[in-house]
C-alpha positions in Angstrom: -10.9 -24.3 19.2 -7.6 -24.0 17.1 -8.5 -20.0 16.5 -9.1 -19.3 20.4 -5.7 -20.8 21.5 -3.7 -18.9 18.5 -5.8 -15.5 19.8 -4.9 -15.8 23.4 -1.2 -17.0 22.7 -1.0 -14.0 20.4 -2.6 -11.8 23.4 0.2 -13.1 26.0 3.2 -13.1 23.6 2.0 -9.1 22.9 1.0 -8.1 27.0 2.4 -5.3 27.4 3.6 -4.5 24.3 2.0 -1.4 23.7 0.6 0.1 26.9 0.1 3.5 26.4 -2.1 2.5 23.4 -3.9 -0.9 22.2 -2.4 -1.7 19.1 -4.9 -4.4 16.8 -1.8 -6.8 16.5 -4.0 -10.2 15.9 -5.5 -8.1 13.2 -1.8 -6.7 11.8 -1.1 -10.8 11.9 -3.9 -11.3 10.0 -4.0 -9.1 7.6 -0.2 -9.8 7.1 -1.0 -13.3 6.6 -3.8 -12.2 3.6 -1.1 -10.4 2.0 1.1 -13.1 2.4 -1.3 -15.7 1.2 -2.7 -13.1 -1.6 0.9 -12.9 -2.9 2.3 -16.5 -2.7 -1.2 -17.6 -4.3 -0.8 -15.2 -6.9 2.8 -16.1 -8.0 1.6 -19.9 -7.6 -0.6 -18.9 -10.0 1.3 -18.2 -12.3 3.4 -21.1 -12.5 0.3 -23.1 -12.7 -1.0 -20.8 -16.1 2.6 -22.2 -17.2 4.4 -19.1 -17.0 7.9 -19.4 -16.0 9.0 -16.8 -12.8 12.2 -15.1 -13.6 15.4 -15.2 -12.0 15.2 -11.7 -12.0 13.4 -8.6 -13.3 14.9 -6.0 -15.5 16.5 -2.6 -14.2 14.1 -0.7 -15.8 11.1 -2.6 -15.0 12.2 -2.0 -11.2 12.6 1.4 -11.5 9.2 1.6 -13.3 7.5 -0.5 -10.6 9.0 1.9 -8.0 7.8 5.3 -9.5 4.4 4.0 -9.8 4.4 2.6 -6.8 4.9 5.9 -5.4 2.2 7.6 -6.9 -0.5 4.8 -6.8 0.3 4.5 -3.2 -0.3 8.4 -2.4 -2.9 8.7 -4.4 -4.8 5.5 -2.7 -3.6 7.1 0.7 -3.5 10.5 0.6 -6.3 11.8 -2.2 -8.6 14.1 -1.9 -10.5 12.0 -5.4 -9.6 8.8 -3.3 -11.4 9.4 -0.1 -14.3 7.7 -0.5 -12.0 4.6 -0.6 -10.7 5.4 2.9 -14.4 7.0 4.0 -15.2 4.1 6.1 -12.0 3.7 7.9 -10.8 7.2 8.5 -11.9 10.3 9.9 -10.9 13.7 7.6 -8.7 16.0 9.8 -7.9 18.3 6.9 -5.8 19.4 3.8 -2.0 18.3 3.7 -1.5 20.2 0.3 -0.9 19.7 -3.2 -4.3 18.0 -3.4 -4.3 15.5 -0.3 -5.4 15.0 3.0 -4.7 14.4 6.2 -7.1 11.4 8.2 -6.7 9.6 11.2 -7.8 6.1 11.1 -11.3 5.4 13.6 -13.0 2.5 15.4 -11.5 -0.7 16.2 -9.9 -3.8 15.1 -9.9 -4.6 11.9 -11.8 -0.9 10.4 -8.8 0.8 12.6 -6.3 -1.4 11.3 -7.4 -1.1 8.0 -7.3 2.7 8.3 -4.5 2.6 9.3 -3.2 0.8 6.0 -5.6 2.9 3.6 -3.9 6.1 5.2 -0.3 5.5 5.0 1.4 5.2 1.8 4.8 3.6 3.2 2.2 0.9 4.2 0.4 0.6 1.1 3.1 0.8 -1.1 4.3 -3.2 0.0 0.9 -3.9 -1.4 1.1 -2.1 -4.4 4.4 -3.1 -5.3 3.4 -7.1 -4.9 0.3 -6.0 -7.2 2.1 -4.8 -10.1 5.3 -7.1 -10.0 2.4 -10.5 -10.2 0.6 -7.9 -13.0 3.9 -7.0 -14.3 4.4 -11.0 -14.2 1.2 -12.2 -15.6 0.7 -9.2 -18.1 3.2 -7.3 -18.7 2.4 -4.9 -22.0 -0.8 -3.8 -20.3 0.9 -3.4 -16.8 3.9 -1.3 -18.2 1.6 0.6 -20.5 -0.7 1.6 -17.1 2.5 1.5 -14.8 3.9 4.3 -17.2 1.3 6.8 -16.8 2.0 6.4 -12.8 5.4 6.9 -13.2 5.0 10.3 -15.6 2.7 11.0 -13.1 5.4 10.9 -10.1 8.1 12.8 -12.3 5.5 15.7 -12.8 4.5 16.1 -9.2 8.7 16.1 -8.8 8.8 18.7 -11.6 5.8 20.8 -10.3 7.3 20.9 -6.6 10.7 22.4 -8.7 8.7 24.8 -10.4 7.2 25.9 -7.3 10.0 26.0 -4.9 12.2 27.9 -7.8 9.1 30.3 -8.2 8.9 31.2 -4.7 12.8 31.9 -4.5 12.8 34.6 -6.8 
């Protein structure tokens, strides 16, 4: 079977890649090829609803994109509200601060590799980003309305770190 021969070529190509620890790399390829397929299908799409891609998106609507980005990405990752998301994929170590935690992804395969995905925000945030530039694409009053609030969001948490880094210097 097709899937057999691409798991053991995918086993040799990786032997020794990681010996110290297993890495899930057929399920990283994987789950790369879902966002992959998640994204091009969703852009595709678009096109087919009859809406033209641009050559380029506006300065602002990048920098918009990028500050919630942040935010949703943290708050998916690192959330104390949010945990229940990463519940069955993590294990709770304890508090990181300012309202987040810290978790280790648990099990195997794909739940590990998921957890591993659910607890890092620099991981997530490709994600995110893809999601609200084909939102941004498809709906764009309702996405910069909802991608604003992130993005206030992001520049409070800047301004509250300030505040408290300024009050504990004095």
């Amino acid at each position: 079977m097709l899937v057999n021969r691409l798991r053991a070529l995918a086993a040799s190509a990786s032997a020794g890649y990681s010996p110290q620890r297993e890495l899930p790399l057929s399920t990283y390829a994987g789950m790369t090829a879902v966002f992959v397929a998640a994204f091009g299908g969703s852009l595709w799409g678009i096109r087919l609803a009859g809406k033209e891609l641009p050559e380029r998106l506006a300065v602002a609507d990048v920098v918009l994109v990028g500050l919630a980005t942040h935010k949703l990405s943290r708050v998916l990752a690192k959330d104390k509200v949010t945990s229940f998301v990463r519940a069955p994929f993590t294990r709770y170590t304890g508090p990181a601060g300012q309202g987040e935690l810290t978790e280790d992804p648990r099990g195997e395969g794909l739940q590990r590799a998921i957890g591993e995905l659910l607890g890092c925000p620099y991981c997530l945030a490709q994600w995110v980003a893809a999601g609200l530039v084909v939102a941004l694409l498809a709906t764009p009053r309702l996405t910069r309305l909802i991608a604003s609030v992130y993005a206030a969001q992001t520049m409070s948490d800047f301004m509250q770190l300030i505040y408290l880094a300024a009050k504990e210097s004095v």
